[in-house]
Kinemage of the C-alpha trace (Angstrom):
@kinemage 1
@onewidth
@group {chain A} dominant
@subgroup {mainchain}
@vectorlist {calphas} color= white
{ca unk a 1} P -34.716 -41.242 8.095
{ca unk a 2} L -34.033 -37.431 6.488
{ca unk a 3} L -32.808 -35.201 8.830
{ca unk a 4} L -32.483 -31.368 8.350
{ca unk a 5} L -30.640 -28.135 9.925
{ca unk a 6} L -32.280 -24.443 9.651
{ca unk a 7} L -32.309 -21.347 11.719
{ca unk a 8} L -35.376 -19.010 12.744
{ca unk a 9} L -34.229 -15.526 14.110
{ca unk a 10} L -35.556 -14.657 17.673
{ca unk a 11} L -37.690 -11.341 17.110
{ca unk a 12} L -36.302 -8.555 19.261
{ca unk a 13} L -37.053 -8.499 22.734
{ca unk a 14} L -38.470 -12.388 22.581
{ca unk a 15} L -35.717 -13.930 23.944
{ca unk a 16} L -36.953 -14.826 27.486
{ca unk a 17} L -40.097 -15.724 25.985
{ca unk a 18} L -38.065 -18.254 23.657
{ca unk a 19} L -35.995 -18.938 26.942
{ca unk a 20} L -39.285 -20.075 28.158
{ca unk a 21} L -40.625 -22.158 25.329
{ca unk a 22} L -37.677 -24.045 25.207
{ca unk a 23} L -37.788 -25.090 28.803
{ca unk a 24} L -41.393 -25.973 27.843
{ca unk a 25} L -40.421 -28.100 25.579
{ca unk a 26} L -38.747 -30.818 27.971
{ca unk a 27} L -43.074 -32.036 28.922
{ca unk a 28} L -44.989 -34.511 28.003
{ca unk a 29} L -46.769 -32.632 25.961
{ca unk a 30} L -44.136 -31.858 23.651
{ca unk a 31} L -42.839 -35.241 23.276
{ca unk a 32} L -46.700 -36.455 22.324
{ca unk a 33} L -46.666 -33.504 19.872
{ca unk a 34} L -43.193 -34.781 18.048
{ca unk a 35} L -44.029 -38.430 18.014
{ca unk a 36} L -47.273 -37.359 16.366
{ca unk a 37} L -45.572 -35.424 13.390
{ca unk a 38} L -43.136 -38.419 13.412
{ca unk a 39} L -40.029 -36.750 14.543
{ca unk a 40} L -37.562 -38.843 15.861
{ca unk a 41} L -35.205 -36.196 17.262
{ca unk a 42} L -34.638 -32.444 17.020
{ca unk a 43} L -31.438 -30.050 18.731
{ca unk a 44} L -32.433 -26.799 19.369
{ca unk a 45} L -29.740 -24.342 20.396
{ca unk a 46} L -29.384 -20.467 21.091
{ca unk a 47} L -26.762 -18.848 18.808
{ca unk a 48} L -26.604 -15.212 19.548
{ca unk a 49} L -24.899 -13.402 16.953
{ca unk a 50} L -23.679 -9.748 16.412
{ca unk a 51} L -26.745 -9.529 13.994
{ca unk a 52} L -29.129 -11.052 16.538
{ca unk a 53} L -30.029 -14.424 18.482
{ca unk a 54} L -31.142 -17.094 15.782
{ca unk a 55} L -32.752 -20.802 17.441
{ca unk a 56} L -30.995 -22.999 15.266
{ca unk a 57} L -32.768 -26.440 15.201
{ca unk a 58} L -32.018 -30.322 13.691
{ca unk a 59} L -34.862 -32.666 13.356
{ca unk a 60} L -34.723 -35.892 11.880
{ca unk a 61} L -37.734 -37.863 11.197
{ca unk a 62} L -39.246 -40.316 8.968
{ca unk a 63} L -41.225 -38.085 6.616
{ca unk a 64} L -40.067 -34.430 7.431
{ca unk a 65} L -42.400 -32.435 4.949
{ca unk a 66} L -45.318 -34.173 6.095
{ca unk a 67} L -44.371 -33.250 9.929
{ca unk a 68} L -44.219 -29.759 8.814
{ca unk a 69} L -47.812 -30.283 7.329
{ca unk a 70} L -48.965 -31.933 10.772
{ca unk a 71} L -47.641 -28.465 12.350
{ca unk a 72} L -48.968 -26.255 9.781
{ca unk a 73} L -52.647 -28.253 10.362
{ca unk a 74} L -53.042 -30.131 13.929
{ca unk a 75} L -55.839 -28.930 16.161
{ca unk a 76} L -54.246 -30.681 19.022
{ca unk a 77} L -54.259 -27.872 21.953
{ca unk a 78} L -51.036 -28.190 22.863
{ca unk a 79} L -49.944 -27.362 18.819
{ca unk a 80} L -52.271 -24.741 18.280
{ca unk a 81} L -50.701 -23.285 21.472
{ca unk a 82} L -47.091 -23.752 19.878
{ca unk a 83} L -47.795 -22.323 16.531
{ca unk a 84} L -49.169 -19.167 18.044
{ca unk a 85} L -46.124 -19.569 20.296
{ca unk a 86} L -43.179 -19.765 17.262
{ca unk a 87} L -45.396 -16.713 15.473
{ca unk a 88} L -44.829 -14.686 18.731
{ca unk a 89} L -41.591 -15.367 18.759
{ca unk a 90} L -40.120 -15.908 15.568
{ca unk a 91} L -42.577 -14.803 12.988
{ca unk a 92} L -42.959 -18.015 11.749
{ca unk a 93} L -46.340 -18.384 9.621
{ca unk a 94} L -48.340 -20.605 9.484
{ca unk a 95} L -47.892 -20.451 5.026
{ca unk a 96} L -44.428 -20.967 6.173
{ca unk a 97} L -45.199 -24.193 7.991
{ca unk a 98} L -46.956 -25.406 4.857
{ca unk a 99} L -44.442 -24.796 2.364
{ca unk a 100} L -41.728 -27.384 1.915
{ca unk a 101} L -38.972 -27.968 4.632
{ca unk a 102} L -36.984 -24.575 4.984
{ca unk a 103} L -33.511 -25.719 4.550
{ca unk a 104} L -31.880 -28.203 1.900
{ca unk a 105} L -29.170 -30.689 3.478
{ca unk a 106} L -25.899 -30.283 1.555
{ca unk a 107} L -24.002 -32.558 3.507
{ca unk a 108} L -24.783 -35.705 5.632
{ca unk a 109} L -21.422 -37.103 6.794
{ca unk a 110} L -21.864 -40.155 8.952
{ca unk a 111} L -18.686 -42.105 10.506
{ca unk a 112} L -18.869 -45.771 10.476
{ca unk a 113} L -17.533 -45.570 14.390
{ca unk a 114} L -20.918 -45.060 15.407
């Protein structure tokens, strides 16, 4: 498993509509959509900042460039819907989506408490 953290900044005035997607994202349909691009679990939380309010998301999954690929290309409803959905809100492209992962892990601690 690879697991990464990044942040995507909330455009201005977008943050009921992210307020919104993220409640969205507790259906079914979102859960088919992750276990499609293989991702195994993914923590997204609101940090608002003095700068502005950033989503700032971990996923961990089996093969995370190719889930970013899936993104970038599905023609599932539901992911088309998303994409035009994280554009909206976050400016995120869909040349973005099919670029490598957007963050580099530096550190992976793991206790053996588990």
């Amino acid at each position: 498993m690879e697991c990464i953290v990044w942040s995507l900044p909330i455009l201005p005035g977008k943050l009921e509509a992210w307020k919104a997607l993220a409640e969205n994202a507790k259906g079914e349909d979102y859960d088919r959509s992750r276990k499609r691009m293989g991702v195994v679990r993914e923590v997204v939380s609101l940090m608002q900042t003095p700068e502005g309010d950033f989503a700032c998301i971990f996923q961990e999954g089996k093969d995370l460039a190719k889930a970013f690929q899936m993104a970038a290309e599905s023609d599932d409803p539901y992911d088309v819907w998303f994409r035009d959905q994280i554009k909206e809100i976050h400016g995120l492209t869909l040349e973005m989506l099919q670029g490598p992962p957007p963050a580099v892990v530096a550190v992976d601690y793991r206790s053996d408490e588990r």
